[in-house]
N, C-alpha and C positions, 0 to 999 in steps of 0.2 A: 783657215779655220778647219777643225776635224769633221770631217763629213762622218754620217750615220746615215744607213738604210735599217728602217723598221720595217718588220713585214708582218702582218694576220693574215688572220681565215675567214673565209667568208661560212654561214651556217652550215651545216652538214648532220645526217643522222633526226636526231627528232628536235634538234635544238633549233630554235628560230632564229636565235641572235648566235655568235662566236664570244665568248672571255675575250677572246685575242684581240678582236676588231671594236669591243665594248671599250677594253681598257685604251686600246691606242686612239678613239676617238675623242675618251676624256685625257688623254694626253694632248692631243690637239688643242683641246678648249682652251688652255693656259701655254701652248708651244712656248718652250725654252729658248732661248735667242741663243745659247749657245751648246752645244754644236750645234753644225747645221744638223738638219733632217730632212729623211725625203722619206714617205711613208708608203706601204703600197700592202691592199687588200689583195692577198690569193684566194683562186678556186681550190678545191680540195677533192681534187685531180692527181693524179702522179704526174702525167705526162706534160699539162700544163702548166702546172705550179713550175715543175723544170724549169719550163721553154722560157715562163716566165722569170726566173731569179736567173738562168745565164743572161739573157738581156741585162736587165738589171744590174747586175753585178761589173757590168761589165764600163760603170761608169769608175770604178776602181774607189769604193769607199772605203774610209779609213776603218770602217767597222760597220758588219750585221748584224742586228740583236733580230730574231725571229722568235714572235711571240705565238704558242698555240696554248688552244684549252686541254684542261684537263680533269675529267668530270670527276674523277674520286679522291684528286689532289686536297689536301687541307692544306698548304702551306706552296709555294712558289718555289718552283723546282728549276734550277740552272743546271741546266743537263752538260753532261763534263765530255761524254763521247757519243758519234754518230757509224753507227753500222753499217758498214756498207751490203747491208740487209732490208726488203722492205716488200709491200702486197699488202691487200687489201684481205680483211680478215678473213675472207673464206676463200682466198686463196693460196696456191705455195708460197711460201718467201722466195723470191730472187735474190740475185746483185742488184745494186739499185745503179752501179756502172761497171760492166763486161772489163777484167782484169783491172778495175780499179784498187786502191788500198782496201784492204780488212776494215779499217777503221783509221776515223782523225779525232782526236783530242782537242778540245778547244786550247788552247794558252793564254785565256782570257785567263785574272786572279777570281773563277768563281768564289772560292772558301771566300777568300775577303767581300767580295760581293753580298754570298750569304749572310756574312756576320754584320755587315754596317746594315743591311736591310733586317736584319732581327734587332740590334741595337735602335732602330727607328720604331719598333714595333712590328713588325710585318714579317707574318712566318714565312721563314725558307730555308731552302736545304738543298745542296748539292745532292744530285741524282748522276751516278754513273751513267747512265745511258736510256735516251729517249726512247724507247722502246721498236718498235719493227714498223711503224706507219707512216703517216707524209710528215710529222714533225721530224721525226728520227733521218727521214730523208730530205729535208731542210736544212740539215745540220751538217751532215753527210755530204750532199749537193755543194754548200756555201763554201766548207773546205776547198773540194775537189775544183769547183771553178776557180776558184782563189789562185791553186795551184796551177793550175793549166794555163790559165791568161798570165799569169805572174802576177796578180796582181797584190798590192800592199792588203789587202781587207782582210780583217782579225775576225772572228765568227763567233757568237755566244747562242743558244736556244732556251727559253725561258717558257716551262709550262706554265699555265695561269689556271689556279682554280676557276670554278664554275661564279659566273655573277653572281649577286644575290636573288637578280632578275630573274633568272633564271630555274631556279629551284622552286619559284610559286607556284608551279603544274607538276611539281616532282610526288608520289607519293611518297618517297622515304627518307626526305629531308636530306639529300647529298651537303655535303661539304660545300663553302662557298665563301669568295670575298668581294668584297665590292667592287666595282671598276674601278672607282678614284683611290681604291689603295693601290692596287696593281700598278695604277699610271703612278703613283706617289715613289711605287719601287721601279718602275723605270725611269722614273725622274732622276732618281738619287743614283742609279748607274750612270746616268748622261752623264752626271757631274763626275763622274770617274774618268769619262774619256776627252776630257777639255786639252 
């Protein structure tokens, strides 16, 4: 059976709860019987989050879908490339691995992704590249191990707007979708990788 590793974020910043860990907990509620899945909450940590996805990774899954928020997102963003660029905003950028590649490409069918998840109803949109932070080095990381160990695992990152939860302490009304849509659009990729 095709194995899958999902991975969130645990809160960070002023947010109490994560999009990421929102949606994949209502994913849980109705777990899909197939593929397998094995889920796992990160710190939002550089160093950690690492240590933790080479482990991880290292059981050789058929695919990583990495879920992060993304607070001014309106639509679900399948991020296409990961930088091998990354720091914490009031720091310099690095390499996120010392003579690692520039960059890796997912070869995941995002566009199709995008499209059956808007034909369902649920905005999204291919996103060249996750920007310079631990999503963007999630993505970047899932490659690189992939490569290293040899392993078979195919790599996707899926920004997720902000819950709806989420925005009721907002004063200026950010952008936002529910959890059970979010889970509804990784539902509908599962069925992509049977």
């Amino acid at each position: 059976m095709t194995s899958v590793l999902i991975t969130a974020f645990e809160p960070y910043d002023r947010w109490p709860e994560n999009s990421s860990w929102l949606c994949l907990r209502e994913l849980t509620r109705e777990r899909p019987t197939a593929p397998a899945i094995t889920t796992r909450r990160y710190p939002v940590d550089f160093q950690a989050a690492k240590e933790k996805l080479a482990q991880d990774l290292k059981a050789n899954y058929d695919y990583a879908i990495h879920l992060g928020q993304a607070p001014r997102s309106t639509a679900i963003r399948l991020e296409e490339i990961g930088l091998n660029l990354g720091g914490v905003h009031s720091e310099p950028l690095r390499p996120l691995v010392a003579e690692g590649p520039v960059a890796y490409r997912s070869e995941l069918p995002l566009d199709d992704w995008a499209a059956k998840l808007r034909q369902a109803g649920i905005p999204a949109q291919v996103s060249h590249h996750a920007g310079t932070y631990l999503c963007n080095a999630m993505l970047y990381w899932s490659h690189y191990y992939s490569q290293q160990f040899a392993l078979c695992t195919r790599s996707a990152f899926l920004h997720l707007p902000l819950d709806v939860s989420q925005t009721l302490v907002e004063r200026d009304e950010p952008p936002s979708l529910p959890a059970a849509v979010s889970a509804a659009a990784v539902r509908l990729i599962l069925e992509e990788l049977r």
